[in-house]
C-alpha positions as a printed NumPy array, in Angstrom:
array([[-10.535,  -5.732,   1.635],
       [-13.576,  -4.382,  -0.269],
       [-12.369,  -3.979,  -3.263],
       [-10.605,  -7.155,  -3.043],
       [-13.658,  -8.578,  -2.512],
       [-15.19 ,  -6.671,  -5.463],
       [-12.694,  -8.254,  -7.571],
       [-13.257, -11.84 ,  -6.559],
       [-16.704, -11.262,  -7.178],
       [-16.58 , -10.254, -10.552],
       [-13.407, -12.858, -11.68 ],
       [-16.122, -15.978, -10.258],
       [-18.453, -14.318, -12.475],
       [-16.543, -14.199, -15.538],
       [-14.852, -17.991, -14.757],
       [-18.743, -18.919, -14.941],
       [-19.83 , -17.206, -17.804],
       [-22.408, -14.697, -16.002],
       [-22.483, -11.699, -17.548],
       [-20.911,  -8.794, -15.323],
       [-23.2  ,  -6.141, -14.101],
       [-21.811,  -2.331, -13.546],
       [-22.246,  -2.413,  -9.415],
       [-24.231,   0.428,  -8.839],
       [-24.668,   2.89 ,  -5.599],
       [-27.163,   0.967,  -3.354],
       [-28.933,   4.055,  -2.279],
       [-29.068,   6.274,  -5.506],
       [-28.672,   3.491,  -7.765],
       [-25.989,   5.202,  -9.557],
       [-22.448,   4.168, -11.149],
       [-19.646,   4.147,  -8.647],
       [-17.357,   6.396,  -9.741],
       [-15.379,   8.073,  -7.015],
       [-13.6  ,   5.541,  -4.306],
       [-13.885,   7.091,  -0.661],
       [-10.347,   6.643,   1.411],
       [-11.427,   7.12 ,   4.621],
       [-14.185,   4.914,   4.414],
       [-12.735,   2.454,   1.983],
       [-15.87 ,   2.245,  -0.066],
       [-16.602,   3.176,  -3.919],
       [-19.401,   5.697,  -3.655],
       [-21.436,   7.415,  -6.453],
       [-21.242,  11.117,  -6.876],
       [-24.215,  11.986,  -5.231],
       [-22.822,  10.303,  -2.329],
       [-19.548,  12.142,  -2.602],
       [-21.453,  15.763,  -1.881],
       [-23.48 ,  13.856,   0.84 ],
       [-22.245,  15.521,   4.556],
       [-20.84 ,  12.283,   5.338],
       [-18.649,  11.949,   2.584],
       [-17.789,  16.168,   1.881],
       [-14.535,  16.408,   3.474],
       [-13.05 ,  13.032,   2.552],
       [-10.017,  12.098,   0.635],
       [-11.207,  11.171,  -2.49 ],
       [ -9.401,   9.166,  -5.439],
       [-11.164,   8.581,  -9.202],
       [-12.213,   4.306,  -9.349],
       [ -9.19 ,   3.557, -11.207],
       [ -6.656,   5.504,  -9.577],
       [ -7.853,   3.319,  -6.104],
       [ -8.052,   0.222,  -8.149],
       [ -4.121,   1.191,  -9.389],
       [ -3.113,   2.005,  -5.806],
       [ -4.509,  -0.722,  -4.267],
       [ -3.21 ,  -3.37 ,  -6.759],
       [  0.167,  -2.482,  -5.917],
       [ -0.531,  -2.665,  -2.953],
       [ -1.649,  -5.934,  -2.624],
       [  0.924,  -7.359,  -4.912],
       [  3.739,  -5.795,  -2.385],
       [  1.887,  -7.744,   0.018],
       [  1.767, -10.672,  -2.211],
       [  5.534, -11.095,  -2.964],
       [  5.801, -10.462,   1.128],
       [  3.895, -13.828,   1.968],
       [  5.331, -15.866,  -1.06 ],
       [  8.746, -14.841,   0.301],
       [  7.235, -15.789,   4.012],
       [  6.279, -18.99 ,   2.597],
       [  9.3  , -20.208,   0.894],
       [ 11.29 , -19.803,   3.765],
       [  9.297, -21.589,   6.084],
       [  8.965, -24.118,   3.232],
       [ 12.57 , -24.035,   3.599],
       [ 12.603, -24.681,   7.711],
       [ 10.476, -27.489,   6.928],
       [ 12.181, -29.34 ,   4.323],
       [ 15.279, -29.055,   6.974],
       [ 13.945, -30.504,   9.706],
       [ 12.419, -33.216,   7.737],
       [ 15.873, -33.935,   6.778],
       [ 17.647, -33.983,  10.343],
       [ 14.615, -35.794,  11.668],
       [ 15.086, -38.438,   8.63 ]])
């Protein structure tokens, strides 16, 4: 969801012409380089030898990016499939009701 989020962020940004800013850590003001899969954030690498984060799984920003796009295209196709059946449904009970 975050980096969803992250994403929709930065594609309004481009459709309006603003100029994309690197997000940066909000505590050590630092690039996010290093995404966090138990806590499903992007964290800086300061952050990643923090106690908090030492003994997560960690995953480089665009290996997450790569595994989460798939994933949410798998999910994707999923709903359009959902979708076209129960488009489906309704188109044939608009007929027997007609």
């Amino acid at each position: 969801a975050r980096v969803l989020e992250v994403a929709k962020r930065l594609s309004l940004q481009v459709a309006r012409g603003e100029t994309v800013e690197e997000e940066g850590c909000e505590r050590h003001r630092e690039p996010l380089k290093v995404f966090c899969k138990d806590d499903e954030a992007f964290i800086c690498m300061i952050c990643r030898e923090s106690r908090a984060h030492r003994s997560h799984t960690m995953l480089p920003v665009q290996d997450a990016v790569q595994e989460y796009k798939g994933q949410i295209q798998t999910h994707l196709q999923a709903l359009k499939e959902d979708r076209d059946k129960l488009l489906g449904f309704r188109e044939l009970e608009m007929r027997r009701s007609w």
